[in-house]
C-alpha positions in Angstrom: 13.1 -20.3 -13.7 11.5 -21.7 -10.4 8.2 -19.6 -9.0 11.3 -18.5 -6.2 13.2 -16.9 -8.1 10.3 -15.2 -10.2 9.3 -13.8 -6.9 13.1 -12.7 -5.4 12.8 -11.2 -9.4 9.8 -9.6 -8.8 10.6 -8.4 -5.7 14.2 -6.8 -6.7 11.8 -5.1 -9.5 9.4 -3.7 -6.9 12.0 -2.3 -4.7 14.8 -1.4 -7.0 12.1 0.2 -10.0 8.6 0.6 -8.5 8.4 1.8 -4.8 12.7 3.2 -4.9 13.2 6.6 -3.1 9.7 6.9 -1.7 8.8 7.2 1.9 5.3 7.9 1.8 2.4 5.7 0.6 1.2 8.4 -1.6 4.7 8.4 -3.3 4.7 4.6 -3.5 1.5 4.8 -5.5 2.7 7.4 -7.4 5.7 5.0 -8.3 3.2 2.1 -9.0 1.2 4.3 -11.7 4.1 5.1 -13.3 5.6 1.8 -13.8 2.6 0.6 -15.3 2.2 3.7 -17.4 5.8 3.3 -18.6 5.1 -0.8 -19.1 1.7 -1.2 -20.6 1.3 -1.3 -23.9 -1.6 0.6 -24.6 -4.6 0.1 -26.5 -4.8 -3.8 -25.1 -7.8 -6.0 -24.8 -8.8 -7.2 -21.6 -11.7 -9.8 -19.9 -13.1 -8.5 -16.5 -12.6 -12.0 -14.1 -14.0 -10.4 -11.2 -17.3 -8.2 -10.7 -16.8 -4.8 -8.6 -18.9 -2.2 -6.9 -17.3 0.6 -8.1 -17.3 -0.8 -11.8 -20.3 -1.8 -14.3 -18.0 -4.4 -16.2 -19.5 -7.8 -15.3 -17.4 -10.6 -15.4 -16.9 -12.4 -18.9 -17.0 -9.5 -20.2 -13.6 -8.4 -22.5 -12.8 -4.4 -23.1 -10.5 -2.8 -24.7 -8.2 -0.8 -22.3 -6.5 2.7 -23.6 -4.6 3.9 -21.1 -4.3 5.0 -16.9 -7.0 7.2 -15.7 -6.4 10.1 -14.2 -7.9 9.4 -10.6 -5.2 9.7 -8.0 -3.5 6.3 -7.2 -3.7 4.3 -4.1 -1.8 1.9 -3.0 -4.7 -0.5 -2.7 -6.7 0.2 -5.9 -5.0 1.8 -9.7 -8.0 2.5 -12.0 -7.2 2.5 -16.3 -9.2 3.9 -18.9 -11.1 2.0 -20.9 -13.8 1.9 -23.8 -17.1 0.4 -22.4 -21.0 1.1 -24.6 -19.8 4.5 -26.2 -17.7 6.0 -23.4 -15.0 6.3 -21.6 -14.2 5.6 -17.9 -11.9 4.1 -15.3 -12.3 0.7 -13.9 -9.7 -1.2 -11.3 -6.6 -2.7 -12.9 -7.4 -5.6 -10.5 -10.4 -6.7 -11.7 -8.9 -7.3 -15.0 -7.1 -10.0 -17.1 -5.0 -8.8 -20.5 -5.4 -10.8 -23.3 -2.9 -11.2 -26.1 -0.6 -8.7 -25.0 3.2 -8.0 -25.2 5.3 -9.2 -22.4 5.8 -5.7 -20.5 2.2 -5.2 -20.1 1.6 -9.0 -18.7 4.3 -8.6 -16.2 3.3 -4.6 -15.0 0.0 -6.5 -14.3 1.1 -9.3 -13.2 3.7 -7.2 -10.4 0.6 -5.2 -9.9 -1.0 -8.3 -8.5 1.2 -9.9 -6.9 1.9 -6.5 -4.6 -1.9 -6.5 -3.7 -1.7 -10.1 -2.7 1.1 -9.6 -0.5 
């Protein structure tokens, strides 16, 4: 499949799965955190490739990831849940890379991406 017609895919996905009947950006994010509720596979393994602000994972550094956090969604940033020195906290989905998971959960991410990019 040529990287076109992974994007018209991708797109169709978005529109048609991810961001259908909303009209506000609050329901489009909404829409995003459920799709990749629905699509990752959780508990997963991750490596952090890019430092953050609001995050104390440096980069290099691999996590395990157990599911969404509950802060509210935005269309610019989703947080997850992860396991990090004995607790538990959200960090960005953006700032991290899944490692050795199934299919669904490399494509949510990699959607996830790609709409930020855009």
């Amino acid at each position: 499949m040529s990287w076109t017609e992974k994007e018209e895919e991708r797109e169709e996905r978005i529109k048609m799965r991810i961001t259908v009947d909303t009209y506000s950006a609050e329901e489009q994010a909404w829409g995003w955190y459920a799709y990749l509720d629905d699509m990752m596979d959780f508990p997963f393994q991750a490596r952090c490739v890019s430092e953050r602000e609001e995050s104390p994972l440096k980069e290099g550094e691999t996590i395990r990831v157990i599911g969404m956090s509950p802060t509210d969604p935005t269309l610019s940033q989703m947080f997850v849940t992860i396991e990090w020195m004995d607790r538990e906290l959200g960090v960005p989905l953006e700032q991290l890379e899944p490692l050795e998971t199934g299919r669904d959960t490399e494509q949510a991410i990699a959607d996830w991406q790609y709409w930020l990019d855009r």
